[in-house]
N, C-alpha and C positions, 0 to 999 in steps of 0.2 A: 783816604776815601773821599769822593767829591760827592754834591748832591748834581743827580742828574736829570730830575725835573721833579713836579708837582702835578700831581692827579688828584682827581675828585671821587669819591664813589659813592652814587645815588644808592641808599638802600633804603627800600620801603620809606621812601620818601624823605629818610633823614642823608644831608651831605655831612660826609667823613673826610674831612681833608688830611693827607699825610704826607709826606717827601718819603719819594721812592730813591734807594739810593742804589747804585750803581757800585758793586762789590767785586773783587777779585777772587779771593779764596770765604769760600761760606761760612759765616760763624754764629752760631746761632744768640751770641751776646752783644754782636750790631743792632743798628735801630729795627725796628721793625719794619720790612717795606708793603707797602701799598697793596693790595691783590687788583685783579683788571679791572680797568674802569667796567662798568654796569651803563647797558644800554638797555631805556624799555623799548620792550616790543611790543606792541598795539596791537591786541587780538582781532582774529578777521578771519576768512575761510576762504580756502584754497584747492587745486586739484593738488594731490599727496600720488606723487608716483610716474610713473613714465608710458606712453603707449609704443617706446621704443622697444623693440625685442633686444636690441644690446642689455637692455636691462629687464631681463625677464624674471629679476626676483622684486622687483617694484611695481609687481601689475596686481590686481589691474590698477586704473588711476580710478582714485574716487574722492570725493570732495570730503573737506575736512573743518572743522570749527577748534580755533586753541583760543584761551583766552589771553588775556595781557600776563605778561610775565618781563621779568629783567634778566639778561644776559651778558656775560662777558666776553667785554669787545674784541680780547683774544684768548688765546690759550693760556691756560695757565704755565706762569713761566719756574724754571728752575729756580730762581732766586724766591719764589713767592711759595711755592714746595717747601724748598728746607725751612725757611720759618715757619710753617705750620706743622712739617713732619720731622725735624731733624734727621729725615736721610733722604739719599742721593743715590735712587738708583740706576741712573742713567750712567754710561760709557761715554758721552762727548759732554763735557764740561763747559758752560758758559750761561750769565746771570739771566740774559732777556732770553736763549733758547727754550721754546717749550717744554715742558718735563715729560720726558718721557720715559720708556720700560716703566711704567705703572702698568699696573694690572686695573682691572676695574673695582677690585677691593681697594687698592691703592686709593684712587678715585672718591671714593664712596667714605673715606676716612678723613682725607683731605677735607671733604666735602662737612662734615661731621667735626674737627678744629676748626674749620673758618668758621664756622656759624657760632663755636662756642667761644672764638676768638672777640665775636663782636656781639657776645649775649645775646643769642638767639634761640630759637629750639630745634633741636635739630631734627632732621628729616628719617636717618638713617638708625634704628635701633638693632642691637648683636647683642650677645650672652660669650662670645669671645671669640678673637684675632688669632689668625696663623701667621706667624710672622716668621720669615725665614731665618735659619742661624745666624746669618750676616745680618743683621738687621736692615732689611735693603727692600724685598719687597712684600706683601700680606697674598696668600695662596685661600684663604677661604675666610667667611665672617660665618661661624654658626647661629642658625634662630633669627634670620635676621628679620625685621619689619618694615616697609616704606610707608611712613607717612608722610604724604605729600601736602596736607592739608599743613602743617609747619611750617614757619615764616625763615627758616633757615636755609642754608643751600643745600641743592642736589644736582644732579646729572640730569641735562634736559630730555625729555620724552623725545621718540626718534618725530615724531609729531612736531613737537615745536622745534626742535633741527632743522628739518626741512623746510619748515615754514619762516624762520628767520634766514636760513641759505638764501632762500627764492628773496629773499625780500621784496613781494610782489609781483617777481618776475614771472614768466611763463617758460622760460628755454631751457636748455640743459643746463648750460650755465649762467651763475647770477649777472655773468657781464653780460649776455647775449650770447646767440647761437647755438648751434646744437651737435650733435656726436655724429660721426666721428666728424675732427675737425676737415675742412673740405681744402684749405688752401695754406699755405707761408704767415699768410693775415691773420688766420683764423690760432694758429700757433703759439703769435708775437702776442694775440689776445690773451691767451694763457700767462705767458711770458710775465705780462705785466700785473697778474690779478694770482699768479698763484705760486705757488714753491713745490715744483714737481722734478721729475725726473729729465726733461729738455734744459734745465736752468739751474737744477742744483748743485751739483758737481755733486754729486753722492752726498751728501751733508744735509741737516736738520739746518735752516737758518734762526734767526732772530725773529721774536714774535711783529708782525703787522711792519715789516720793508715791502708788500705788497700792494696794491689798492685795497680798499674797505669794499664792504660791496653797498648798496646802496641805504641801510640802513647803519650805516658804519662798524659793520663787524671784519675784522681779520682773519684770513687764515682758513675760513670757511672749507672750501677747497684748497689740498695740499699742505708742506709745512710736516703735521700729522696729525692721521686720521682720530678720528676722538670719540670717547667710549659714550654712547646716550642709556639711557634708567632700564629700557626695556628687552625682555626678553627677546633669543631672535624668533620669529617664527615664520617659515616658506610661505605659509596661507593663510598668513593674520590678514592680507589686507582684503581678502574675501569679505572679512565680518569683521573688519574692524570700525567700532563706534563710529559716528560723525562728528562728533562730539569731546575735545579732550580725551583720542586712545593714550592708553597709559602700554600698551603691550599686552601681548598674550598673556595668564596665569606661569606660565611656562615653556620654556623651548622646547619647538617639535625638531630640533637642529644640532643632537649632542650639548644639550645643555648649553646653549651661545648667548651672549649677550649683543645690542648690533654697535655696530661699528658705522662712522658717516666721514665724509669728508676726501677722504685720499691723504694721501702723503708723498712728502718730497722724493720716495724715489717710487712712485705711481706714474702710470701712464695717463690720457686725458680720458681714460673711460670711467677712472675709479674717482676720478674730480668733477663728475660730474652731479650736480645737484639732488634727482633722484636716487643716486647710484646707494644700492645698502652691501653692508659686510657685516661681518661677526667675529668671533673669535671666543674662547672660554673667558670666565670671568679671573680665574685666578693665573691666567697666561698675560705675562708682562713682555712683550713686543718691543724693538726698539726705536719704529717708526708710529708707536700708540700716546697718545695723549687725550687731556680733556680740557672745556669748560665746563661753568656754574651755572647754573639759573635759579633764580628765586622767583616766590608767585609776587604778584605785585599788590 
């Protein structure tokens, strides 16, 4: 086993220095590696949504307030999974590949070890786990509570999603431009900013082989799409707060939870900054992943 770099991770303020190491076969009595570096993100207020009718489940646009929070600079990777969960429920094998076929229980656990990993409090409380016979992935958490107001990790609000996607930006995408792409340029732009379906060959890549986008986050768009805290709902952005939304009470959408980002084998409509998805919470996807956020 070789060391294969050194990361830093800011949390609430304290640096955690660890060697992430670079593993072949997962074993959960290796060192312990590193989880994604943590970038803050500077609260600030923004338009949340699109006046494009390709995107007619992110209307209307309305201005939005999220506070400072820390994020990770990419997805969460397979190798950073099994040391918190010791299981492996993905199909394509590989340490920096993002973890995927989580469910958002999945997510939400993960979410709940790392914080207890670095004595924290955790955000997510259950009264008990469904975990499947194979011990591979969790189908429901009963009783569950979110308190956000805990210094631990969670799943970021589709609010602060979007608002670190754009970072600042105003276009479809964080590189520039807008939908659909208009020319060959407009493409090679993708090409170079995302892991989608023109450049993937069917396959999930390695976390951050793509540009950051301007607040140095990975993956943002494409790679895969990745599970955020909040309920889905068609008509939340009607009356959703200005202020820190957290999500509807509940999904007016079959019980969904949303979905942001796109995935490597997405077209450029689903990697689009405003674009939203959903999916059940206890549906593990094979192109589904996450990051963390902490408040700051």
């Amino acid at each position: 086993m070789s060391v294969r770099n050194l990361f830093v991770l800011l949390t609430g303020g304290m640096a955690i220095s660890a060697l992430l190491l670079s593993c072949g076969e997962k074993n959960p009595t290796e060192p312990d590696p590193t989880p994604p570096v943590m970038k803050l993100i500077a609260g600030g207020t923004f338009n949340m949504g699109s006046a494009n009718t390709d995107f007619y489940r992110a209307q209307p646009v309305h201005s939005v307030t999220v506070d400072s929070f820390y994020m990770d600079s990419t997805e969460v990777t397979q190798e950073d999974f099994w040391a918190r969960m010791q299981r492996d429920p993905w199909s394509f094998a590989g340490s920096l590949l993002p973890a995927g076929y989580v469910s958002w229980f999945d997510a939400v656990l993960y979410c709940n070890a790392r914080s207890k990993h670095y004595k924290l409090d955790t955000v997510y409380s259950y009264d008990s786990a469904g975990i499947d016979a194979g011990n591979r992935t969790c189908d429901t958490l009963t009783d569950m509570v979110i308190d956000a107001s805990k210094n631990g990790y969670r799943l970021p609000t589709e609010a602060e999603w979007e608002y670190a996607c754009r970072a600042g930006g105003t276009s479809d995408y964080y590189w520039g431009g807008s939908y659909p792409p208009s020319s060959g340029s407009d493409t090679t732009a993708i090409d170079f900013n995302a892991v989608w379906n023109n450049n993937s060959l069917g396959s999930v890549q390695n976390v951050a082989t793509k540009f950051a986008n301007a607040w140095g986050l990975y993956d943002m768009s494409g790679n895969v799409q990745e599970w955020c805290n909040d309920w889905y709902g068609d008509t939340y952005y009607s009356s959703s707060p200005s202020t820190n939304p957290a999500g509807p009470d509940t999904s007016n959408y079959y019980g969904t939870r949303v979905l942001r980002g796109g995935s490597y084998d997405n077209s450029s409509l689903e990697l689009a900054s405003p674009a939203r998805n959903m999916n059940g919470p206890g549906i593990n996807n094979y192109n589904t992943g996450f990051r963390c956020v902490r408040r700051q």
